[in-house]
N, C-alpha and C positions, 0 to 999 in steps of 0.2 A: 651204811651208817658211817660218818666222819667221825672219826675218836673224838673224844669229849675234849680231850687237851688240846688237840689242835683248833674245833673250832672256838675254844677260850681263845686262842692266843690268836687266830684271825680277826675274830670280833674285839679284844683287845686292840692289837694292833689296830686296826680300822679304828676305832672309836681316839684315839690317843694322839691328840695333836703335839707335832713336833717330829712323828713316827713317818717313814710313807706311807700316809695314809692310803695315797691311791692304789699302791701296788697291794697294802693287802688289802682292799677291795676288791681289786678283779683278781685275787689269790680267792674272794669268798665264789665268782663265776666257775674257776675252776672245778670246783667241786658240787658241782648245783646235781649229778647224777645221784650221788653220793648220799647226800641228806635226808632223811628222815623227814617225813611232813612236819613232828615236832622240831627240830633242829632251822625245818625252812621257817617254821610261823617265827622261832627265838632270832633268826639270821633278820627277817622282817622286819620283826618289829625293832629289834637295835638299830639298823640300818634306818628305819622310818622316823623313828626318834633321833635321831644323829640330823637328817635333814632338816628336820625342822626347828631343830638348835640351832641353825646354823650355819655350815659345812660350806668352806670357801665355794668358787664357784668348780675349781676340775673336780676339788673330792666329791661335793655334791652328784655331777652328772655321772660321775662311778658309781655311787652309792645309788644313784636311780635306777640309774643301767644293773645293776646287782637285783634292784629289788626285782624290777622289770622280768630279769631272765628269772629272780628265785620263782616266782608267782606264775610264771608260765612250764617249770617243769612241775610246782606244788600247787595246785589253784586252790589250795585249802590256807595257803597262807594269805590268798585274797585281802581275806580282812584285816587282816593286822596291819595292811598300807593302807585303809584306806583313809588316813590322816591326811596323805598325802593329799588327795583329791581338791582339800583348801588352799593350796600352794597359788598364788596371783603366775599364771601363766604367759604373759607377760614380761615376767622380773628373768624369765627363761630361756635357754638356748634353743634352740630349734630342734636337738637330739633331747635335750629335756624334756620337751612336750611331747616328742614323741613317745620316751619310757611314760609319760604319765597319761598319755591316752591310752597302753595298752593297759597301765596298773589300772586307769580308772574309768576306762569306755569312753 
């Protein structure tokens, strides 16, 4: 289990433009062992809602690449990306689609 404070202040930082964002991003990969299936679905769904707000184009592909790796150590956070899956693939980097084919088949 990741202490409650820390993953606030990941998820914080990540969500808080102006922050680096990207860095605490992949601060959220670092810890994917760690997490609790609830903490993976909470890391999810913030992160999944953050894309779709949004999220320049690098934070975005971290934020994908997060959810990507959260949903393959927790496959119980599945659902809570699958927002994601309406995203115009397309408008997307080539490593983008690929985090979104494994998030979404």
């Amino acid at each position: 289990m990741v202490d409650p404070a820390l993953l606030d202040a990941m998820l914080a930082g990540a969500s808080t433009p102006g922050t680096d964002q990207d860095r605490w991003l992949d601060s959220i990969t670092d810890q994917l062992g760690a997490f609790t299936d609830e903490q993976a679905a909470l890391v999810t769904v913030t992160l999944t809602d953050l894309v779709l707000a949004g999220l320049p184009a690098r934070e975005r592909e971290s934020a994908l690449h997060a959810v990507a790796e959260v949903v393959e150590w927790h496959p119980v956070a599945r659902p809570a990306a699958e927002a994601l899956c309406t995203l115009d693939r397309t408008a997307l980097s080539p490593s983008e689609v690929e985090y979104l084919g494994f998030v979404c088949g």
